[in-house]
N, CA, C and O of each residue as an XYZ file, in Angstrom:
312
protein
N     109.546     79.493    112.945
C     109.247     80.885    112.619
C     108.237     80.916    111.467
O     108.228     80.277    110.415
N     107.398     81.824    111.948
C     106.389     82.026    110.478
C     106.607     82.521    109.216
O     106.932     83.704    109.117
N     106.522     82.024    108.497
C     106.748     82.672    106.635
C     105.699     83.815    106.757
O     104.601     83.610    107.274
N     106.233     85.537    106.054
C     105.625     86.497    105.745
C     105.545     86.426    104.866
O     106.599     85.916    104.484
N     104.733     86.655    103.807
C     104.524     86.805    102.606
C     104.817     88.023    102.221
O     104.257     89.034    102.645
N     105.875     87.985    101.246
C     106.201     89.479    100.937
C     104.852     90.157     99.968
O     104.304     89.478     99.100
N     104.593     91.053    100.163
C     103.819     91.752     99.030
C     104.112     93.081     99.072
O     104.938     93.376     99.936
N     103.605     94.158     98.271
C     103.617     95.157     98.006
C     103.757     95.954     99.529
O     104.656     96.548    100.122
N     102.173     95.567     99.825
C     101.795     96.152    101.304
C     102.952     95.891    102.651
O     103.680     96.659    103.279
N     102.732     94.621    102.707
C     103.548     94.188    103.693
C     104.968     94.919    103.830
O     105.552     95.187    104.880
N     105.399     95.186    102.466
C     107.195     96.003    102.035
C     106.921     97.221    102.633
O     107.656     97.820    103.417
N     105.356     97.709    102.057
C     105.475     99.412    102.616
C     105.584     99.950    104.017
O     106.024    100.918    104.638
N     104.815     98.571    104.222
C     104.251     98.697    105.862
C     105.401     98.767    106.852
O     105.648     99.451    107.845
N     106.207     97.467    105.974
C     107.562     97.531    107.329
C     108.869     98.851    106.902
O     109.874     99.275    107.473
N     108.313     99.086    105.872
C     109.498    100.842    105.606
C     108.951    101.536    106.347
O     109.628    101.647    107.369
N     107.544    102.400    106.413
C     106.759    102.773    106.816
C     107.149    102.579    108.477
O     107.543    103.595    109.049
N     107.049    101.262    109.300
C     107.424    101.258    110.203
C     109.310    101.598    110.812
O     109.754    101.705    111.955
N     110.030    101.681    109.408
C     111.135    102.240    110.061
C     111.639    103.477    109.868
O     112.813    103.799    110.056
N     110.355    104.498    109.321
C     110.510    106.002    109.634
C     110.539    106.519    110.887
O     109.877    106.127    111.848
N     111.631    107.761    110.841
C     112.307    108.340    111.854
C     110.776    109.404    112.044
O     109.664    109.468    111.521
N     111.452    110.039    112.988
C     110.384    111.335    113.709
C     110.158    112.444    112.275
O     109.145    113.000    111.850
N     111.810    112.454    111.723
C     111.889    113.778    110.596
C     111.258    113.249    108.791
O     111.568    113.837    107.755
N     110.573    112.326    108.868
C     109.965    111.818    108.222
C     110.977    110.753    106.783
O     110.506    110.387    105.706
N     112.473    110.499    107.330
C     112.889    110.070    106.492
C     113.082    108.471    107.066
O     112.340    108.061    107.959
N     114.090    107.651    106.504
C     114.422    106.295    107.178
C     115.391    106.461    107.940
O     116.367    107.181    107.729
N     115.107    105.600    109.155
C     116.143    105.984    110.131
C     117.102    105.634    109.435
O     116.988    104.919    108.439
N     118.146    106.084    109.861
C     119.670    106.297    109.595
C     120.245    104.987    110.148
O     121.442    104.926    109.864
N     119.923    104.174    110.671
C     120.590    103.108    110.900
C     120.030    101.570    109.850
O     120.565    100.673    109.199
N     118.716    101.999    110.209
C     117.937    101.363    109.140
C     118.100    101.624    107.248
O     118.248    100.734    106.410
N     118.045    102.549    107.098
C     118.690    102.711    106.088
C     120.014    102.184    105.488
O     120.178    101.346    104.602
N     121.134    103.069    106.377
C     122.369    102.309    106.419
C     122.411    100.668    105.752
O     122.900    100.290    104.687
N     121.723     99.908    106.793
C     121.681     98.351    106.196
C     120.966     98.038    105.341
O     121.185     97.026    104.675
N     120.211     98.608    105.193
C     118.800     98.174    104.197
C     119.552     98.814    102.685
O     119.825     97.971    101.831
N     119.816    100.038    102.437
C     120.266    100.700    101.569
C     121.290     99.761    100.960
O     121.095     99.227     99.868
N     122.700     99.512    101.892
C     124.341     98.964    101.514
C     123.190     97.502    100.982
O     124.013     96.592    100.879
N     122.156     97.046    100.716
C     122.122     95.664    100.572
C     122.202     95.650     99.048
O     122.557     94.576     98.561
N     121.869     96.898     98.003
C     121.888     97.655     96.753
C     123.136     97.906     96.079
O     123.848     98.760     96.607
N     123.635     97.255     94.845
C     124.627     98.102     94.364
C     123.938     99.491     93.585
O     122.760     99.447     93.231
N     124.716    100.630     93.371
C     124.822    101.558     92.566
C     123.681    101.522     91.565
O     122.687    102.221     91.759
N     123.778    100.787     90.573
C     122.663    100.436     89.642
C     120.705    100.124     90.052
O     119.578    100.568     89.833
N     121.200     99.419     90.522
C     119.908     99.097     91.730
C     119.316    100.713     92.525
O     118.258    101.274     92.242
N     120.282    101.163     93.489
C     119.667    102.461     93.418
C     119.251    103.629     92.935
O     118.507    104.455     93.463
N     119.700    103.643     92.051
C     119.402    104.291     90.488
C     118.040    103.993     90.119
O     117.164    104.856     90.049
N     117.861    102.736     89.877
C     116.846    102.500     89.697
C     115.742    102.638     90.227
O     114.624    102.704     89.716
N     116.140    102.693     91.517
C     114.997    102.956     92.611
C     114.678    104.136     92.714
O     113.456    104.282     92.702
N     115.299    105.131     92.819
C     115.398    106.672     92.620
C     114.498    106.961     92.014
O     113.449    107.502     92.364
N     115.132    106.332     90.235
C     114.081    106.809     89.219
C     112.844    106.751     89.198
O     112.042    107.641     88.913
N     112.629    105.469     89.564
C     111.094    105.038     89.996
C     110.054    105.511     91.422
O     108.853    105.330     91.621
N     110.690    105.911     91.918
C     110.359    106.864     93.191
C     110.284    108.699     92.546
O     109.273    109.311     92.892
N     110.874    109.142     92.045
C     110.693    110.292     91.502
C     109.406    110.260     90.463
O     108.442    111.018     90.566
N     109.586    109.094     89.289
C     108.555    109.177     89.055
C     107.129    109.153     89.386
O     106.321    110.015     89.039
N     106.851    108.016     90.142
C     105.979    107.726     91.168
C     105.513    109.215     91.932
O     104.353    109.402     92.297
N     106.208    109.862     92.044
C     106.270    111.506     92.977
C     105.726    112.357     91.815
O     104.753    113.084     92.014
N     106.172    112.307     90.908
C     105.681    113.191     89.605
C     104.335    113.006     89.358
O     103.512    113.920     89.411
N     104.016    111.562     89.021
C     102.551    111.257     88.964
C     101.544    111.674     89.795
O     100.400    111.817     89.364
N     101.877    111.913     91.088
C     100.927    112.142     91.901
C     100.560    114.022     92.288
O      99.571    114.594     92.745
N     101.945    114.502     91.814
C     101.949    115.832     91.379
C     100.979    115.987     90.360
O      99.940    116.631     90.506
N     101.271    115.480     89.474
C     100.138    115.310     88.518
C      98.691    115.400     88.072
O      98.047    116.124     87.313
N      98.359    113.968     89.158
C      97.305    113.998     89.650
C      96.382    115.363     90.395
O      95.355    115.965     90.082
N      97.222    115.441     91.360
C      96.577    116.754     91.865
C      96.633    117.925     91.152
O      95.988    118.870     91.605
N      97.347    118.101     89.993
C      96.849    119.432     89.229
C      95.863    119.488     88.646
O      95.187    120.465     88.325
N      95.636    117.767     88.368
C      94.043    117.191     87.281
C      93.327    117.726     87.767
O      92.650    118.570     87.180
N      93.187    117.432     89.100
C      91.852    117.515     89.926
C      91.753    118.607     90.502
O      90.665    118.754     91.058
N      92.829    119.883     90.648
C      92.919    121.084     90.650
C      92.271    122.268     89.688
O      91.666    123.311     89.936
N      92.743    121.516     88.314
C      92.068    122.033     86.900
C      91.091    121.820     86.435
O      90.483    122.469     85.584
N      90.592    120.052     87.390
C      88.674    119.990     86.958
C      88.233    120.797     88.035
O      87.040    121.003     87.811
N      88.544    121.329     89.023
C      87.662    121.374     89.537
C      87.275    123.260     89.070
O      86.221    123.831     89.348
N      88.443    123.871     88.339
C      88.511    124.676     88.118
C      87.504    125.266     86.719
O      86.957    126.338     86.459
N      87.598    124.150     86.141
C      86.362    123.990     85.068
C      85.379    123.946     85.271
O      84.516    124.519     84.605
N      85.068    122.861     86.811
C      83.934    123.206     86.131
C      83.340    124.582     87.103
O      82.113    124.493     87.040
N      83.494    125.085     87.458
C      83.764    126.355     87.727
C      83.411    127.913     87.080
O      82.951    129.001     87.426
N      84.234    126.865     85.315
C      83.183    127.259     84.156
C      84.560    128.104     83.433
O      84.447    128.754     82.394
N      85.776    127.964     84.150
C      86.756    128.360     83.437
C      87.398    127.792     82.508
O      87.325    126.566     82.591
N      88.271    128.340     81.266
C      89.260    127.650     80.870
C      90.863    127.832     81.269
O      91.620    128.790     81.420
N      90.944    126.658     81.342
C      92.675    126.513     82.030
C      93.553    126.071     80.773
O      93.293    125.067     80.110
N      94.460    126.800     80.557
C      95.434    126.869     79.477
C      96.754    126.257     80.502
O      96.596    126.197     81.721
N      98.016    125.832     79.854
C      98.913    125.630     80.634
C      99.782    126.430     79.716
O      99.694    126.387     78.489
N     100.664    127.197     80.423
C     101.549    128.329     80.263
C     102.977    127.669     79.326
O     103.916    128.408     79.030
């Protein structure tokens, strides 16, 4: 059998490949993949996934608010 090299990509790719139709992980896939985690571990993962989600929220307000500048406005945040 061939050695995969785990990397970043390769991890996303095969999650990625075990999304359901409703855009989450299948439920069976999950199931096993998930139970392989204690408590702590998913926690952790959470956190870092929310954040990861925040940042990119983020991002798009940047580039929401430059583009709003230059535009020639000023953008205050409330």
């Amino acid at each position: 059998m061939e050695e995969v090299k785990m990397t970043p990509k390769t991890v996303a790719n095969y999650l990625k490949s075990n999304f359901s139709n409703r855009g989450g992980l299948k439920s069976v896939f999950a199931s096993q993949f998930l139970s392989k985690f204690d408590l702590e571990q998913l926690e952790a993962l959470k956190a870092d996934i929310e954040a990861e989600i925040q940042a990119r929220y983020d991002a798009i307000a940047q580039e929401k608010i430059a583009e709003v500048e230059k535009l020639g406005y000023k953008v205050i945040k409330a």
